[in-house]
C-alpha positions as CSV (number, residue, x, y, z in Angstrom):
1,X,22.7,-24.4,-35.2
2,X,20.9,-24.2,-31.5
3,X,23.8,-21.5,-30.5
4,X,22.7,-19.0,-33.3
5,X,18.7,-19.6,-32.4
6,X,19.7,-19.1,-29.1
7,X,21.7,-15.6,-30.3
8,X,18.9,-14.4,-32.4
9,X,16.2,-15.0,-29.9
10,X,18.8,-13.2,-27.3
11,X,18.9,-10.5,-29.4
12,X,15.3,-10.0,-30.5
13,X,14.4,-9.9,-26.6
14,X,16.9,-7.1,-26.3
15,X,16.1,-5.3,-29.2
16,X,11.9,-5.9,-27.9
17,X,13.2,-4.5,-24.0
18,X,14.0,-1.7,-25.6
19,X,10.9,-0.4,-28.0
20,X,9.4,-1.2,-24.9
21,X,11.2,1.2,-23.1
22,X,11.1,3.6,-25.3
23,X,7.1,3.9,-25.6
24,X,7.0,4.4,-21.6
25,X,7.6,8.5,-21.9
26,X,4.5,8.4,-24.6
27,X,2.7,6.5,-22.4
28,X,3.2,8.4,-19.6
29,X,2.3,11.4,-21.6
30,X,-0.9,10.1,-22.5
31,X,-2.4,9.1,-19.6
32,X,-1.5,13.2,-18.0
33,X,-3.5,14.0,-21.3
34,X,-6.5,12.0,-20.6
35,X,-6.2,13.2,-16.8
36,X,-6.7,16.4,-18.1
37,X,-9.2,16.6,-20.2
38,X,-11.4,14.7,-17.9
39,X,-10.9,16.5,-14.7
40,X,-11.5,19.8,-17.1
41,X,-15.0,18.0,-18.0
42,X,-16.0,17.0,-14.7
43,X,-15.4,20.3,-13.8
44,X,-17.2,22.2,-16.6
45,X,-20.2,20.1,-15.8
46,X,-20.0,20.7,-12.2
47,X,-20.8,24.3,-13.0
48,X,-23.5,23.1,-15.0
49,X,-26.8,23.6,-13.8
50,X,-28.2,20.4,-16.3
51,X,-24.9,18.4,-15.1
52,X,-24.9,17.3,-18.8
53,X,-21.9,17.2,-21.3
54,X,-22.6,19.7,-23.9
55,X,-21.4,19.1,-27.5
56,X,-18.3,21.6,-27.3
57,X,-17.0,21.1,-23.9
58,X,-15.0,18.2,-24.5
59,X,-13.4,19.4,-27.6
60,X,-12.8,22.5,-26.0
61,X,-11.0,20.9,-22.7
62,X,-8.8,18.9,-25.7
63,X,-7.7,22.0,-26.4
64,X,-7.3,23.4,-23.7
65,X,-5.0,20.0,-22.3
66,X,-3.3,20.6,-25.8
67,X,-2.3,24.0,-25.1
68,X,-4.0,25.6,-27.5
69,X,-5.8,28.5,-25.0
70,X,-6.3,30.3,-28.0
71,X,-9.2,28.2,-29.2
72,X,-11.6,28.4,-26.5
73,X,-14.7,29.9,-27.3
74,X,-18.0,30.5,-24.5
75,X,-20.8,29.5,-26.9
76,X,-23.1,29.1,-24.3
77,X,-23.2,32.4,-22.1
78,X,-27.4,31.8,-20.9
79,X,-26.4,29.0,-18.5
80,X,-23.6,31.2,-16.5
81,X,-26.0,34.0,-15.9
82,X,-27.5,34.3,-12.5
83,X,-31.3,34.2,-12.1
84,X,-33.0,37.4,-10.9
């Protein structure tokens, strides 16, 4: 009976090494997502002259790390303009 625990628990480990394995390319993918998005935000408020996270910069920058170019929108063309 202790050879078949012992074959079953040999097994599960293996079976375990390998969802483990292959999570690591999602995980990998996830973290260069969330490098993205917040170097694009500590970028966008950089330019800021508040240094403040507005409301649609970070779903923008998701978008932007997402691919989706497409769906960027300047809602907020006051704060770019230079002061006379």
């Amino acid at each position: 009976m202790s050879s078949l625990i012992a074959f079953s628990t040999g097994i599960c480990a293996i079976a375990l090494g390998s969802i483990a394995l292959s999570l690591r390319p999602i995980a990998e993918s996830a973290r260069s997502f969330n490098y993205c998005v917040e170097e694009r935000i500590s970028y966008w408020t950089k330019q800021d002259d508040e240094q403040v996270e507005r409301p649609w910069t970070r779903s923008n920058q998701v978008a932007f790390c997402n691919g989706k170019v497409y769906k960027l929108r300047v809602t907020n063309l006051n704060s770019k303009k230079t002061k006379e």
